[in-house]
N, C-alpha and C positions, 0 to 999 in steps of 0.2 A: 446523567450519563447512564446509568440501570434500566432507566425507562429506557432512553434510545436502543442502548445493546441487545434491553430481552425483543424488544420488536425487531430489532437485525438479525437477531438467531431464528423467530418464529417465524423469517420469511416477508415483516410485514416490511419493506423500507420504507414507504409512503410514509407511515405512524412514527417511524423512527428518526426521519430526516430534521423534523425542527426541536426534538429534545437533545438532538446530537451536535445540531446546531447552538442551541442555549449552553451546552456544558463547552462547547469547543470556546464561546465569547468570554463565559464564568473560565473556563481555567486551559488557557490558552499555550500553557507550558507543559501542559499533562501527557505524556505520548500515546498513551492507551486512548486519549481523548480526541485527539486529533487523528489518530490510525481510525478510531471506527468511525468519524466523522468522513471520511476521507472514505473510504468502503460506502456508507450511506447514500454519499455523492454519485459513486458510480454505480452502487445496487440501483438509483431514481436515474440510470440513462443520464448523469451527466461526468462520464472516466473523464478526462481534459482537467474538471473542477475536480474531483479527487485528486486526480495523477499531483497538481496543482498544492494542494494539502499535502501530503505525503513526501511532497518534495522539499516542502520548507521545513517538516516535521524533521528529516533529514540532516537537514544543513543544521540544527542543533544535536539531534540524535542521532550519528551517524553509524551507529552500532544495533540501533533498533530493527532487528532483524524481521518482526513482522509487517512492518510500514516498507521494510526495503521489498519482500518477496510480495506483498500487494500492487507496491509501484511496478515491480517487475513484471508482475502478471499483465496489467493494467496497459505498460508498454507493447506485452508482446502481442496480445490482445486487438489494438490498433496499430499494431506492422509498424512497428516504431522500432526499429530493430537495433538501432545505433544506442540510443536512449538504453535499451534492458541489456544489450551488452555492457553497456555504459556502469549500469546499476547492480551487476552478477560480478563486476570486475573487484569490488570493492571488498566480497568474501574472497575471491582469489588473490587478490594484492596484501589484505590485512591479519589472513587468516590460515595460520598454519600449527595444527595440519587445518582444510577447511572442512569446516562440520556441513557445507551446506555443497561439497564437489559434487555429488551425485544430483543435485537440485541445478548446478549452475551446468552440470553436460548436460540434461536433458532440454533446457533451456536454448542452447546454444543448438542443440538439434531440431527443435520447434523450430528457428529462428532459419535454419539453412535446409529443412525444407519445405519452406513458403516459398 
């Protein structure tokens, strides 16, 4: 997972994508593991398979705020607009006051004027 990360930081995903791969198989419960595995996927051109990781990362982690504002980007990204509403609601519904309000209007103004 170290390996993969420092090549996700340095820019390289190419290099990064099958050691992030190997730690996502090795430790498939890890959230940090599957959040950068998940970024890897859509840094090498394929967001869907990210979006994909992230989402299931989710459904156990549903508090993991950096896998939710990746997916989010990820949606708004590909005009997926229902989806990152979707995915911004869950700081607004669970989270009061929300640490992330300022992140979830600017979002919502991305989204309305596309």
């Amino acid at each position: 997972w170290f390996v993969g990360n420092a090549y996700l930081n340095m820019g390289q995903p190419v290099q990064a994508l099958p050691a992030l791969q190997r730690a996502a198989e090795l430790h498939p419960w890890h959230p940090q593991v599957l959040s950068n595995y998940g970024a890897a996927l859509v840094a090498n051109g394929n967001p869907l398979q990210g979006a994909k990781v992230l989402e299931d990362l989710l459904v156990s982690y549903p508090g993991f705020n950096d896998a939710r504002k990746n997916l989010t980007e990820i949606y708004t990204i590909l005009g997926m607009k229902t989806e990152a509403i979707r995915t911004i609601s869950y700081w607004e519904k669970f989270s009061n006051p929300n640490p992330f309000s300022v992140y979830c209007k600017s979002i919502r103004g991305r989204l309305t004027d596309n």
